[in-house]
C-alpha positions in Angstrom: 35.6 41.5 -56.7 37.1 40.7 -53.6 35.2 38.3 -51.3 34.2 39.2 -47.9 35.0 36.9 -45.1 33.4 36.4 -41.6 35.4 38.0 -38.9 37.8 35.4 -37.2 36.6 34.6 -33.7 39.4 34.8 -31.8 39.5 31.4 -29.1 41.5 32.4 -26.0 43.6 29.6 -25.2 45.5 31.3 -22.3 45.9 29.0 -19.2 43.8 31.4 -17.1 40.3 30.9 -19.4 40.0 27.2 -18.3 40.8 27.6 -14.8 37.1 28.0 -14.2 35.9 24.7 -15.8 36.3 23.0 -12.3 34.5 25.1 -10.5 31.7 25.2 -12.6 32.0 21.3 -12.9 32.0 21.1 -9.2 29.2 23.7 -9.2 27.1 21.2 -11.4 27.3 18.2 -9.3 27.4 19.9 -6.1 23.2 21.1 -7.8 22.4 17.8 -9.1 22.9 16.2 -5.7 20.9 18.5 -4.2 18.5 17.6 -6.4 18.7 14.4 -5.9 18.7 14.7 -1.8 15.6 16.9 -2.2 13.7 14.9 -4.4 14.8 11.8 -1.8 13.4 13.2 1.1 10.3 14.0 -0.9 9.5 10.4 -1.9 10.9 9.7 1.5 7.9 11.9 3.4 5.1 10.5 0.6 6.0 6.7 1.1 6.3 7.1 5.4 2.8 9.0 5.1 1.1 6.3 2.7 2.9 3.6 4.9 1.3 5.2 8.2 -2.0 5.1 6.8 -2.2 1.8 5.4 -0.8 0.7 9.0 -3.4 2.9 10.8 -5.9 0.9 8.2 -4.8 -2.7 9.0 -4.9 -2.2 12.8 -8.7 -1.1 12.4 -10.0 -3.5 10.4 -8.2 -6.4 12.6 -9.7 -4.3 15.4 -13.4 -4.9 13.9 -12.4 -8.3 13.0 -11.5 -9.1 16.2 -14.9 -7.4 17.7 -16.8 -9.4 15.4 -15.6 -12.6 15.7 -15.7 -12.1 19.9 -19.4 -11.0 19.0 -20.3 -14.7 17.3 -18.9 -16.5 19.4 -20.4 -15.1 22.0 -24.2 -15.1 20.3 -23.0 -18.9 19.7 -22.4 -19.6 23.6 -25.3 -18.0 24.1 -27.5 -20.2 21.6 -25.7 -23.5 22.9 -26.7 -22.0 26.9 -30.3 -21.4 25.6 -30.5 -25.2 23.8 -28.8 -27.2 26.7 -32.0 -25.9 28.8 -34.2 -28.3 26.7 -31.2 -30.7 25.4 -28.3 -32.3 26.9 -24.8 -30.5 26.0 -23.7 -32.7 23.2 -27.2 -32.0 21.6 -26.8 -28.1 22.0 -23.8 -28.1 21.0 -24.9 -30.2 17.9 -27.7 -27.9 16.8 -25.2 -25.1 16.8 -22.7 -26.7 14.6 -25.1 -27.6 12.3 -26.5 -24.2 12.0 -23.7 -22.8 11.7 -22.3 -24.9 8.8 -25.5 -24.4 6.9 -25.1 -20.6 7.3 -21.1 -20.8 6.4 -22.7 -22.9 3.2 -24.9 -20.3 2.5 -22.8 -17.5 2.8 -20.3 -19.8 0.3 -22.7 -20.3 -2.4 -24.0 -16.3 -2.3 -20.6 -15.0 -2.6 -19.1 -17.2 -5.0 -19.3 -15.5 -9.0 -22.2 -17.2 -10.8 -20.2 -18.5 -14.1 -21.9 -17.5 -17.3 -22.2 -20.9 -19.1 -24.1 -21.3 -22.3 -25.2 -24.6 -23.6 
């Protein structure tokens, strides 16, 4: 019994079957930098848009910051005004630093995390 063997594949190796290889090399990296340019501009338009809101957050909460602190100071001027009608100005201006250290102590002891000793 004779054996039957696979047909040979025949491999061209004429000059003319690998003068495509460059092109198609050239192809590759000409789509992988594309790629790479497109998904750059993507992260690119994400990161300015996150950016430009966090900005655009920052500006308004200075903005109130700023509006609230011109707001206490005023109401303190105001309270220091109202006491120096009964008190001289280094009394007025007394009472208002000591109620306003009392309230900064207050606000202090509220916010701080109450620690969870056991004995």
């Amino acid at each position: 019994m004779a054996e039957k063997q696979p047909p040979a594949i025949e491999i061209d190796r004429s000059p003319t079957a690998h003068s495509d290889w460059p092109s198609l090399i050239e192809r590759a990296v000409d789509d992988i930098s594309r790629i790479l340019q497109s998904e750059g501009q993507i992260f690119q338009t994400r990161l300015g848009a996150a950016l430009d809101l966090q900005i655009s957050n920052a500006v308004t909460l200075l903005t109130i910051g700023g509006v609230i602190i011109a707001g206490v100071l005023c109401i303190l001027c105001a309270a220091i005004f109202l006491l120096h009608q009964w008190f001289p100005w280094w009394q007025a201006f007394g009472i208002a630093g000591v109620v306003m250290l009392i309230i900064g102590i207050v606000c202090n002891a509220t916010m701080r995390p109450r620690s969870d000793v056991h004995t």
